[in-house]
Structure formats: structure tokens, C-alpha cells
N, CA, C and O of each residue as an XYZ file, in Angstrom:
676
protein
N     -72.226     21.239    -12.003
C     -72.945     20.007    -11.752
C     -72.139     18.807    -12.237
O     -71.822     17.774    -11.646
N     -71.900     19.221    -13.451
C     -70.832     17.943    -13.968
C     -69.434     17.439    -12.951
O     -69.125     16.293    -12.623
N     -68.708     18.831    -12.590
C     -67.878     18.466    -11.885
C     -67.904     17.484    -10.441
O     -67.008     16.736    -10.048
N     -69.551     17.820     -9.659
C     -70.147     17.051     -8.720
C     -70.103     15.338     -9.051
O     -69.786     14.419     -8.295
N     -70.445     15.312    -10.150
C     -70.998     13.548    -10.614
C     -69.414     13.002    -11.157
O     -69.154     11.828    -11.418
N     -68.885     13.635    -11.210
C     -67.429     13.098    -11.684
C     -66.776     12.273    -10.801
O     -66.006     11.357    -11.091
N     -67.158     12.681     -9.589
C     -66.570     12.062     -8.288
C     -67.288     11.362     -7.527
O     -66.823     10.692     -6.605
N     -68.795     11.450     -7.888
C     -69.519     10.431     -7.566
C     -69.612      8.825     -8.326
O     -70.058      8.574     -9.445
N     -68.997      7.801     -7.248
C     -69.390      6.356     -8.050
C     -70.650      6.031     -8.656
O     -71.762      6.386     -8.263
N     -70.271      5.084     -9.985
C     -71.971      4.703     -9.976
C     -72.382      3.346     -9.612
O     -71.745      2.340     -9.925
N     -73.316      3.354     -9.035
C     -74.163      2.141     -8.606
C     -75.470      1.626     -8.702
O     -76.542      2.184     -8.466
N     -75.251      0.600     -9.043
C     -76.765     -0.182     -9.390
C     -77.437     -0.116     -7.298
O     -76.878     -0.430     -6.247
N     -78.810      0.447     -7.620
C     -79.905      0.259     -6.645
C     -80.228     -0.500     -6.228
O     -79.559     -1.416     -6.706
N     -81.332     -1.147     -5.104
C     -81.269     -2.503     -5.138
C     -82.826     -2.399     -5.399
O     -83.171     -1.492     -4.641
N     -83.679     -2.740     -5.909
C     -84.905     -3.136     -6.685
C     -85.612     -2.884     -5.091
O     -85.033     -3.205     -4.053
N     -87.247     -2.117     -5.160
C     -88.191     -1.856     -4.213
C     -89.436     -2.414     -4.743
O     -89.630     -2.661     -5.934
N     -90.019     -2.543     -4.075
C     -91.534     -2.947     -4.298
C     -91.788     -1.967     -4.338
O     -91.164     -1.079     -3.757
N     -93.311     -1.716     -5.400
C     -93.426     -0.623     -5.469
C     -94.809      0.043     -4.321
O     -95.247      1.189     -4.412
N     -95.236     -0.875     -3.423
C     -96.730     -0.902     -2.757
C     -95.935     -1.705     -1.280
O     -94.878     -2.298     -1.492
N     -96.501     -1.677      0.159
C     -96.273     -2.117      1.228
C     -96.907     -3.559      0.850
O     -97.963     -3.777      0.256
N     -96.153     -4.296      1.260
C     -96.761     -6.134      1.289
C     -96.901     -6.526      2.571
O     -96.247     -6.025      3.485
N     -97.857     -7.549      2.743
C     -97.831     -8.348      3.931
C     -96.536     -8.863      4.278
O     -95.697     -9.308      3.495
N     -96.431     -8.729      5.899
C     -95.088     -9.327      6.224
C     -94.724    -10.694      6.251
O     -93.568    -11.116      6.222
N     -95.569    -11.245      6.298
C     -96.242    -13.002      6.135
C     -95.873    -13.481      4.597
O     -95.570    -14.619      4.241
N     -95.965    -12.502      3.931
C     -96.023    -13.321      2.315
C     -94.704    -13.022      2.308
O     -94.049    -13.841      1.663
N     -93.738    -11.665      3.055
C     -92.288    -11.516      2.849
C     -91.383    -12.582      3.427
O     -90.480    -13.165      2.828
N     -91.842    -12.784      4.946
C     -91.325    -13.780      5.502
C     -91.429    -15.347      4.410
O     -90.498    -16.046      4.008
N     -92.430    -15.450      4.253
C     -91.879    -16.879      3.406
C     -91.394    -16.880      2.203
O     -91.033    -17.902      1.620
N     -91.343    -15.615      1.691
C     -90.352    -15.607      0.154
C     -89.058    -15.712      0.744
O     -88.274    -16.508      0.229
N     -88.696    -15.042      1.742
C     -87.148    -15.169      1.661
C     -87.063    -16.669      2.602
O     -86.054    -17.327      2.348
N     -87.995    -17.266      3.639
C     -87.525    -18.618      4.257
C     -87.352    -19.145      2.567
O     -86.200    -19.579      2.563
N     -87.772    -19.280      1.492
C     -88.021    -20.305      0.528
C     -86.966    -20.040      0.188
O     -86.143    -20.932     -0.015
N     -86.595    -18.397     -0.018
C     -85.446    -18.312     -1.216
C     -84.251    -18.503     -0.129
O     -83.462    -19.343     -0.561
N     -83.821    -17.948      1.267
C     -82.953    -18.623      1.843
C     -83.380    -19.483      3.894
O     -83.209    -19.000      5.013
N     -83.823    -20.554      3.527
C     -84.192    -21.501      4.218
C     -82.892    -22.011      5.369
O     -83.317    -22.652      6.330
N     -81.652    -21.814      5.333
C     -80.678    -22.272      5.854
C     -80.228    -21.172      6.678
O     -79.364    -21.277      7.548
N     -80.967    -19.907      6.311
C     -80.006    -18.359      6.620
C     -81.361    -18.657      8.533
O     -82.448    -19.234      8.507
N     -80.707    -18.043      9.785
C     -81.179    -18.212     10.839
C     -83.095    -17.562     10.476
O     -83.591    -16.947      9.532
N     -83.509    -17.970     11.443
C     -84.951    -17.244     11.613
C     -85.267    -15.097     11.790
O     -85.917    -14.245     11.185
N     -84.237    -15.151     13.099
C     -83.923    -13.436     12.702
C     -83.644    -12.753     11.853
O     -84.124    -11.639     11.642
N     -82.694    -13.394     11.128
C     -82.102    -12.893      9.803
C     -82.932    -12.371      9.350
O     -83.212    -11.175      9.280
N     -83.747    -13.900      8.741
C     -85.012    -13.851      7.636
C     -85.665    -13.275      8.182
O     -86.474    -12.840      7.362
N     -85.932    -12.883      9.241
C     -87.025    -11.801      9.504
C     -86.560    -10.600      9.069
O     -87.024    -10.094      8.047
N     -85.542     -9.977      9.828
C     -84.787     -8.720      9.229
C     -84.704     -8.397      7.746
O     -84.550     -7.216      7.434
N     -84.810     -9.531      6.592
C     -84.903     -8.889      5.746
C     -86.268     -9.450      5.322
O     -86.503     -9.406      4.115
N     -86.618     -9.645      5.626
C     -88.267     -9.768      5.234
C     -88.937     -7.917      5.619
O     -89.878     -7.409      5.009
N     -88.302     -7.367      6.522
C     -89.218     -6.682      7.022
C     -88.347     -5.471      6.482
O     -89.067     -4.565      6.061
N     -87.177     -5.252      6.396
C     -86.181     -4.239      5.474
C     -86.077     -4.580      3.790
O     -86.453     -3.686      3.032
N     -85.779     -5.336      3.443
C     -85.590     -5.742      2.066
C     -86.587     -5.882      1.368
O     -86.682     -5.167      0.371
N     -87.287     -6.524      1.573
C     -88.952     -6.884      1.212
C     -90.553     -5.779      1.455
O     -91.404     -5.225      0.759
N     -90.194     -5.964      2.923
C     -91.300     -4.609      3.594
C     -90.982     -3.288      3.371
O     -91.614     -2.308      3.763
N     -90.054     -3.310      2.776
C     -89.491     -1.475      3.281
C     -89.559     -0.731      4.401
O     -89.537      0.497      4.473
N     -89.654     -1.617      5.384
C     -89.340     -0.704      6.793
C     -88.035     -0.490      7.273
O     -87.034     -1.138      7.582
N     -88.511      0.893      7.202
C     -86.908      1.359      8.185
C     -86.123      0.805      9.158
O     -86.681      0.453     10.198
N     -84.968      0.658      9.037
C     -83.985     -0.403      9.970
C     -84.911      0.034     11.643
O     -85.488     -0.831     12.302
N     -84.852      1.527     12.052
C     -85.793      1.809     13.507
C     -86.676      1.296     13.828
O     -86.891      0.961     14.993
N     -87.527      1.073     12.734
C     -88.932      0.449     13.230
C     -89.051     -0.625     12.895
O     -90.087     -1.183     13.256
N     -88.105     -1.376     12.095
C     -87.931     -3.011     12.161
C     -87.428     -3.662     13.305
O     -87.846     -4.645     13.919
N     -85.988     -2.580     13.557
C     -85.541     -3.145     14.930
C     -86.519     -2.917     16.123
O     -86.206     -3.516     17.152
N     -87.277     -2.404     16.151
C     -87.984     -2.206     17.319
C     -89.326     -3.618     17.042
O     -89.945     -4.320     17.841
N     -89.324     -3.565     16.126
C     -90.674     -4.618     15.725
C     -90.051     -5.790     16.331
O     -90.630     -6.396     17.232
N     -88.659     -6.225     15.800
C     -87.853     -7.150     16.364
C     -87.631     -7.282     17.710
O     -87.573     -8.377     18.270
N     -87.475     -5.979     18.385
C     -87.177     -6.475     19.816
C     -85.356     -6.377     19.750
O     -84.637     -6.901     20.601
N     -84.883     -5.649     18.640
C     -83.233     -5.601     18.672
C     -82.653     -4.575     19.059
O     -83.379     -3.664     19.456
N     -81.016     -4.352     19.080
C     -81.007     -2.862     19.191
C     -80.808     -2.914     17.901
O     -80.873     -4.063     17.465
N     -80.516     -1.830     16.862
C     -80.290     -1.076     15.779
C     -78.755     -2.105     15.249
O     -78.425     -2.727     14.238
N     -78.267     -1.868     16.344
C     -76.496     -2.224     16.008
C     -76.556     -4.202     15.508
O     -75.744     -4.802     14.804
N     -77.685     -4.699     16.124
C     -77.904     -6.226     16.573
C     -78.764     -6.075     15.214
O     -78.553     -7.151     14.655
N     -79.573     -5.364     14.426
C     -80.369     -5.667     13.350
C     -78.935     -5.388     11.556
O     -78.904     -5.931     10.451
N     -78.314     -4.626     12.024
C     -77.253     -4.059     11.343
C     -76.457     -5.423     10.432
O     -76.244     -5.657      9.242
N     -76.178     -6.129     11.754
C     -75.401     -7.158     11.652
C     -76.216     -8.584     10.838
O     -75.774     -9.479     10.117
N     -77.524     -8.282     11.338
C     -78.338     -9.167     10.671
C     -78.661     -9.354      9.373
O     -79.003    -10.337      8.714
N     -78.410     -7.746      9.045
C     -79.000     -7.369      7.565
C     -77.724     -8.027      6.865
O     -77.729     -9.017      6.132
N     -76.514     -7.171      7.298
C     -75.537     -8.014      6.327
C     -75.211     -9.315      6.460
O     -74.649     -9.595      5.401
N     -75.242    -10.430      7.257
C     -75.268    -11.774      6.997
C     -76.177    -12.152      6.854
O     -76.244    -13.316      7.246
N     -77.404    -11.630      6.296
C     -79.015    -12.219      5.693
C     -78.528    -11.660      3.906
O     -78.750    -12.337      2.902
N     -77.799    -10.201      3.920
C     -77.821    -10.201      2.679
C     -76.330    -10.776      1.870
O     -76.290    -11.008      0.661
N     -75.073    -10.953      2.878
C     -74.298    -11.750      2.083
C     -74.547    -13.423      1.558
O     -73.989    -13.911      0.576
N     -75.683    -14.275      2.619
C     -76.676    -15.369      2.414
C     -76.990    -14.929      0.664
O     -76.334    -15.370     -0.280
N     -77.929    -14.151      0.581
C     -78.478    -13.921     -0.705
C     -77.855    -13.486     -1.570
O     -78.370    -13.759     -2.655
N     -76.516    -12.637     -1.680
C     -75.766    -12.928     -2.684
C     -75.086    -14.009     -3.167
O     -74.770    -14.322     -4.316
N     -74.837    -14.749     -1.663
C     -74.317    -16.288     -1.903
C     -75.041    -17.357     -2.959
O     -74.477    -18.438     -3.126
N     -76.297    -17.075     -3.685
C     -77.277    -17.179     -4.569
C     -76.848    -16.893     -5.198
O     -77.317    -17.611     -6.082
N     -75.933    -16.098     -5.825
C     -75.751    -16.217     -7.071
C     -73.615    -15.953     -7.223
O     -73.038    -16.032     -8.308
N     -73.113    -15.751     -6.300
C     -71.940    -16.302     -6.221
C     -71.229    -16.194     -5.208
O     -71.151    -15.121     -4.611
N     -70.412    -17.554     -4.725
C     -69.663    -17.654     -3.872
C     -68.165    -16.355     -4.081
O     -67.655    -16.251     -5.196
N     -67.811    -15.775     -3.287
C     -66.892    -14.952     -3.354
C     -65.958    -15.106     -2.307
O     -66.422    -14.862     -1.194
N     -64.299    -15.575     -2.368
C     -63.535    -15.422     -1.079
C     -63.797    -14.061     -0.175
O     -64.381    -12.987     -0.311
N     -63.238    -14.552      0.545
C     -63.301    -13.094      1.653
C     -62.031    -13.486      2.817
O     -61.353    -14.509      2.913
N     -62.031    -12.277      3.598
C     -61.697    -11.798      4.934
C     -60.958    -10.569      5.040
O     -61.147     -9.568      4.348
N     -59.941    -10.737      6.126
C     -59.773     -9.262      6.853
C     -60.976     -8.017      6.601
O     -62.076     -8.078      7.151
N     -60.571     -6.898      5.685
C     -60.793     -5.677      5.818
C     -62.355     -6.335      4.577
O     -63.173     -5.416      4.528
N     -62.653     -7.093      4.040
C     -63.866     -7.060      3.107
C     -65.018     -7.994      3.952
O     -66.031     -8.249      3.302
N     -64.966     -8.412      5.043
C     -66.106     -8.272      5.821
C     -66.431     -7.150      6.495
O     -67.610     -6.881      6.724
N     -65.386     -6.338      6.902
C     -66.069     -4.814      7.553
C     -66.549     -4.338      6.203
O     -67.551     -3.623      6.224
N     -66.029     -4.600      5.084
C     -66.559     -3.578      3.960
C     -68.208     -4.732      3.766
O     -69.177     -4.102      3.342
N     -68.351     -5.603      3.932
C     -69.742     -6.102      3.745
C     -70.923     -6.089      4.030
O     -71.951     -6.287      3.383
N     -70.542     -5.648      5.843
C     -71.451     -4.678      6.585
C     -71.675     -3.143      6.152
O     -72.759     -2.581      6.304
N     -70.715     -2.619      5.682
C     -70.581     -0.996      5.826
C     -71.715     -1.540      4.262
O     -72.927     -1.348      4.349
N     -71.292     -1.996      3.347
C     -72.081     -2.075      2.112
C     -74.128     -2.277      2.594
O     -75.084     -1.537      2.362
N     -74.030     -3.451      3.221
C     -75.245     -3.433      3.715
C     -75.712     -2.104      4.141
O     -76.698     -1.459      3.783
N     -74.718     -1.826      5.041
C     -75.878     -0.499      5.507
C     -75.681      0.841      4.843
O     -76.063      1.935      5.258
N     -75.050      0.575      3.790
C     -75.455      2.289      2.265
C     -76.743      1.458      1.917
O     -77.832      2.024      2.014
N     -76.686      0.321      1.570
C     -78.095     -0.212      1.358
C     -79.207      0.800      1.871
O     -79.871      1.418      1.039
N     -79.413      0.972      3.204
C     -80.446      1.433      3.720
C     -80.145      2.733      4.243
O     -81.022      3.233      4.948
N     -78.887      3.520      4.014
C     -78.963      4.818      3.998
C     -78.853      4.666      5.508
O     -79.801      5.201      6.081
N     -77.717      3.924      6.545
C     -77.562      3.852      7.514
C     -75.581      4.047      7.571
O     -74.843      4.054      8.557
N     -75.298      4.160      6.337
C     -73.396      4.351      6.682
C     -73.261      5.807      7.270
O     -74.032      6.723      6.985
N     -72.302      5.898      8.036
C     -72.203      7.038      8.468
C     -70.565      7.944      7.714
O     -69.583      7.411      7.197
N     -70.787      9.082      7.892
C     -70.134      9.535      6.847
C     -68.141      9.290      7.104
O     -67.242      9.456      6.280
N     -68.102      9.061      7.867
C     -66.568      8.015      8.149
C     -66.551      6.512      7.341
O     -65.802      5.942      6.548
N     -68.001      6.187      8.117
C     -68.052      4.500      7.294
C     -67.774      5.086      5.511
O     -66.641      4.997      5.037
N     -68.612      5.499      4.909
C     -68.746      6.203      3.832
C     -67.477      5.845      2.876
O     -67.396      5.001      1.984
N     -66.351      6.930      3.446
C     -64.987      7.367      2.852
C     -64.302      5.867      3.432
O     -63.565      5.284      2.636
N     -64.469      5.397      4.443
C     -63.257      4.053      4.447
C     -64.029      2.824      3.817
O     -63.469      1.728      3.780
N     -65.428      3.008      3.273
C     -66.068      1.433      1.906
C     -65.600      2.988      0.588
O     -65.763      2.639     -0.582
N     -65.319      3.820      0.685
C     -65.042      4.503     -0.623
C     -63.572      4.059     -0.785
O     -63.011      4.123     -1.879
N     -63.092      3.704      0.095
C     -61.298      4.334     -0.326
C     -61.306      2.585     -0.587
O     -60.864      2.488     -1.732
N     -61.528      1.495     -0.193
C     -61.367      0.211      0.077
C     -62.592     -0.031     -1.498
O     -62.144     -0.978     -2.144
N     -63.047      0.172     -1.739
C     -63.811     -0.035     -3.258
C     -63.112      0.296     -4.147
O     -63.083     -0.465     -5.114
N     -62.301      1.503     -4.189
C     -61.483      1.661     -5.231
C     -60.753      0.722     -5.637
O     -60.533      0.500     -6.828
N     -60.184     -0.096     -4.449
C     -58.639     -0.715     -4.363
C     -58.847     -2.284     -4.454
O     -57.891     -3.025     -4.682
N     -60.415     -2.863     -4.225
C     -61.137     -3.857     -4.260
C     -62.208     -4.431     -4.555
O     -63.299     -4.562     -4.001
N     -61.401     -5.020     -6.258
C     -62.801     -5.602     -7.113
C     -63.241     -6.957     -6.393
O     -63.850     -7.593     -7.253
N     -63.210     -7.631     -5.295
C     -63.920     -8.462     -5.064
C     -65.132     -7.868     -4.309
O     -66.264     -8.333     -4.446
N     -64.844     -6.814     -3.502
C     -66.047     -5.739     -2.563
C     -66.572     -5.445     -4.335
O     -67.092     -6.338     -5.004
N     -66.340     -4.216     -4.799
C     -67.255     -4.034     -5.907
C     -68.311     -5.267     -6.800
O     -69.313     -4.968     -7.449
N     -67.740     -6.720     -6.604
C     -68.566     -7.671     -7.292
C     -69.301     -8.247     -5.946
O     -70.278     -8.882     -6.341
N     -69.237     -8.279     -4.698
C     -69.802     -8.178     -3.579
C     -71.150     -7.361     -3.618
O     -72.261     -7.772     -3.283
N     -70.804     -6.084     -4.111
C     -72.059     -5.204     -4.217
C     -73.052     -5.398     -5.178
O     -74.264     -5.384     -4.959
N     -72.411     -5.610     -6.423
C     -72.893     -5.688     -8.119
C     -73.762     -7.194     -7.715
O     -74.910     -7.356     -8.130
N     -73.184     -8.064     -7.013
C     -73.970     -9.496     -7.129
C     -74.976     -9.321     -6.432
O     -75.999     -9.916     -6.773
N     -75.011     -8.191     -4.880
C     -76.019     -8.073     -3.860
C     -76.949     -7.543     -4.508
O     -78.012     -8.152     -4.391
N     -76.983     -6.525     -5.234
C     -78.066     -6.058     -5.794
C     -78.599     -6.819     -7.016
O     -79.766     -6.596     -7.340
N     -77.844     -7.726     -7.755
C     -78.552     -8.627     -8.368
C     -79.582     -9.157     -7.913
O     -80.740     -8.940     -8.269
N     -79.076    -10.125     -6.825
C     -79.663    -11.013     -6.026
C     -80.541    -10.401     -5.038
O     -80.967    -11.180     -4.185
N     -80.976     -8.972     -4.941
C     -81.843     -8.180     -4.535
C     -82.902     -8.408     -5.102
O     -83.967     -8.827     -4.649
N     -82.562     -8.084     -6.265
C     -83.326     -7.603     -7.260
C     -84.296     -8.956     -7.487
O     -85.520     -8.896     -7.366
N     -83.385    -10.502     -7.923
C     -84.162    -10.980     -7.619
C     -85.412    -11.566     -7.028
O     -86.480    -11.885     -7.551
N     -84.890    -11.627     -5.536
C     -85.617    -11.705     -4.409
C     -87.176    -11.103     -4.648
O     -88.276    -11.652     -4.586
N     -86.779     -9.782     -4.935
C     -87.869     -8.393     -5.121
C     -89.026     -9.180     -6.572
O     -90.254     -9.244     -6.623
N     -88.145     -9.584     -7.402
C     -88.831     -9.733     -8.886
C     -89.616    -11.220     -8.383
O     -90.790    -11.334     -8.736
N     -89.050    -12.263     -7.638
C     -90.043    -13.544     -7.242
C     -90.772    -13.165     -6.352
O     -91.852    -13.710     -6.579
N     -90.846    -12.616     -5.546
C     -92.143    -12.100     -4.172
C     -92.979    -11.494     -5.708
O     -93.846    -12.291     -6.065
N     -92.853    -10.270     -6.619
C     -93.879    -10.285     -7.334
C     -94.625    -11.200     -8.044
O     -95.831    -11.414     -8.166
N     -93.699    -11.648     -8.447
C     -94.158    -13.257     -9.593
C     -95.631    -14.055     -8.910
O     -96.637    -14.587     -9.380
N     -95.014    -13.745     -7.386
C     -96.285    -14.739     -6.809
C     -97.343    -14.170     -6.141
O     -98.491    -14.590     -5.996
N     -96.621    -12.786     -5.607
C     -98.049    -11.809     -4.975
C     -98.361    -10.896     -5.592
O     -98.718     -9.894     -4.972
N     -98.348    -10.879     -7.216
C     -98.139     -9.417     -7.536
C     -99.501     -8.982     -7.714
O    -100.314     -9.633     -8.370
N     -99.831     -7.619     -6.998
C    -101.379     -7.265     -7.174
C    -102.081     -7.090     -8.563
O    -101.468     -7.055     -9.630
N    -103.332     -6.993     -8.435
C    -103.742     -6.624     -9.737
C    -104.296     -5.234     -9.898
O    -104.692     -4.859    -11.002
N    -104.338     -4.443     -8.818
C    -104.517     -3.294     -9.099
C    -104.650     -2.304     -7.904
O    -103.982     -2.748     -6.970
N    -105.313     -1.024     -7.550
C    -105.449     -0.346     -6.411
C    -105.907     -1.265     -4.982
O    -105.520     -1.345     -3.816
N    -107.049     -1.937     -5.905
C    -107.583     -2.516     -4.261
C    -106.322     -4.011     -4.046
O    -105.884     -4.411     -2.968
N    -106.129     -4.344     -4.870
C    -105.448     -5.567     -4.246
C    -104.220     -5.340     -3.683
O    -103.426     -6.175     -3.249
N    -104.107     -3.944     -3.730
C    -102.856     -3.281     -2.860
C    -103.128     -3.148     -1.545
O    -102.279     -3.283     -0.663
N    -104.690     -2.793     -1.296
C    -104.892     -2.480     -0.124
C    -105.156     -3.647      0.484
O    -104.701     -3.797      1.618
N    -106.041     -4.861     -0.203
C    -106.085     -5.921      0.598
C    -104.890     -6.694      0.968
O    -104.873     -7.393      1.981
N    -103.881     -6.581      0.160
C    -102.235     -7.121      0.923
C    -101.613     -5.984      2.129
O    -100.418     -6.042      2.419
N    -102.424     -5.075      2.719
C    -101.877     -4.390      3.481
C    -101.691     -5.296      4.741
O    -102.718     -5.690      5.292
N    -100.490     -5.658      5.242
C    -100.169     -5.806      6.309
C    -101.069     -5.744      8.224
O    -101.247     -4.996      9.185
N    -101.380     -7.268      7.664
C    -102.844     -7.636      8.513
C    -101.721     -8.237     10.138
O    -102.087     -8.295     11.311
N    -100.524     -8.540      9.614
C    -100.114     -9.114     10.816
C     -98.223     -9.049     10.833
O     -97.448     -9.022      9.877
N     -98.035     -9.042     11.845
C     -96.440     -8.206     12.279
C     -95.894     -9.946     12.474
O     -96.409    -11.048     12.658
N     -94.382     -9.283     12.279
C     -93.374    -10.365     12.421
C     -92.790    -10.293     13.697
O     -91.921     -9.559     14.166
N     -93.478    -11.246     14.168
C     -92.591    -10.726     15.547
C     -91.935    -12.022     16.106
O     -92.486    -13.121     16.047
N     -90.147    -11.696     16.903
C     -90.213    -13.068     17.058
C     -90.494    -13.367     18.221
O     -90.584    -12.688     19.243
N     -90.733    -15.215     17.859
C     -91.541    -15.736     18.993
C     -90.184    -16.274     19.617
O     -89.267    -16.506     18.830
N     -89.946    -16.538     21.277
C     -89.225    -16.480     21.977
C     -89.195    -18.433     22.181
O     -88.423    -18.959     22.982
């Protein structure tokens, strides 16, 4: 077992709610917290980051394909790391910014995997890329509670998700 975790990196998670929220109260935590980032975006992570819905059934809620919500997630979530630091970039650490987004949601595929593994080793600005995203996750996650946070079983159920994000055309 030991020998298994030896070779496994470690990484900070990115913070979950612990109960389904209205998509309405998600959508305007992140317009507030990023107001400049497009309307899709903020939907996409209102409804992945916030809602915990699966990239499938967000993109479909959306009206996207999968590949078109992908792209969304990571320039909605490099926006929100941009919250807490600006970081240079280009060439090969924007493909690594997407591939990062989507280990986020357990969407890298096992090629993507080994080429953000081999390119993390070799690049501490991707590793503080990640370390800041999940900060600034985490945040996100800790102010939506601050302001909706239930008070108990039923006020879980009365924030159940009375109305869908859908966009308007």
C-alpha cells in the first residue's frame, strides 16, 4: 500500500457543499464573486462548482456539448483563481489549465492524466495554478455558505432547487 501512495501526488480538494442548493442563490454568488467572467461561464460554474452537477447533466441543462462546457469550466475557474492571484502563462500551461479543470471533476482522461502529470512535475507555476484554484474554490464554497447556510434538515429541503438555470437566448 505504501509503495502505491509513494507515487501518488498530493493534492488539496476543492471544497463541496455539503447539501444540493438552489441554482438561483449559486448563480448570483458567483455573478457577485465574478461579475466580469461571461454569463455561460457563470452559469457553468454555478451549476458544477456550486450545484454539484455533473459536467453531463449541466451540459445538457445548458444546451452545450460536453467539450463547449469543458472549456467553460476552465476559463470560469482560471477567472476565480484570478481572485486571488494573477499568474503569467502560455504555450503548454494553458492546455495544462484545462486538463487541471477537468481532474477537478473527474473528467481527465487517462492520457490527459500522465501529460498534466509529467508537465506538473517540471512546472511550479501549473502547481500554484492548482494550489490557488482550490483556494479560491474553497472560497467561493465558504461565501455561498456565509449567506445561505441552512439551519438544519428542513432548511435543506426548502433550498432544494425550485428552478433551473437555463440560458436565455
Amino acid at each position: 500500500m505504501l509503495a502505491l501512495m509513494e507515487g501518488t501526488p498530493l493534492r488539496s480538494l476543492p471544497t463541496r457543499l455539503p447539501s444540493p442548493v438552489n441554482p438561483v442563490h449559486a448563480l448570483a454568488q458567483v455573478e457577485a464573486t465574478l461579475p466580469d467572467l461571461g454569463s455561460q461561464a457563470q452559469r457553468a460554474l454555478a451549476l458544477v462548482d456550486l450545484g454539484g452537477r455533473p459536467r453531463d447533466e449541466a451540459a445538457t441543462e445548458l444546451g452545450l456539448p460536453e467539450a463547449e462546457l469543458s472549456k467553460l469550466l476552465a476559463g470560469g475557474r482560471k477567472a476565480l483563481r484570478r481572485t486571488l492571484e494573477a499568474l503569467p502563462s502560455g504555450g503548454w500551461c494553458e492546455r495544462a489549465e484545462r486538463l487541471i479543470s477537468d481532474r477537478l471533476d473527474g473528467a481527465l482522461t487517462p492520457s490527459g492524466r500522465a501529460r498534466l502529470d509529467a508537465h506538473m512535475r517540471s512546472c511550479e507555476r501549473c502547481a500554484t495554478h492548482e494550489r490557488k484554484l482550490v483556494q479560491a474554490h474553497g472560497a467561493l464554497v465558504e461565501s455561498f455558505l456565509a449567506e445561505h447556510a441552512p439551519a438544519g434538515p428542513r432548511a435543506v429541503a426548502a433550498a432544494a432547487p425550485a428552478a433551473e438555470l437555463r440560458v436565455v437566448g
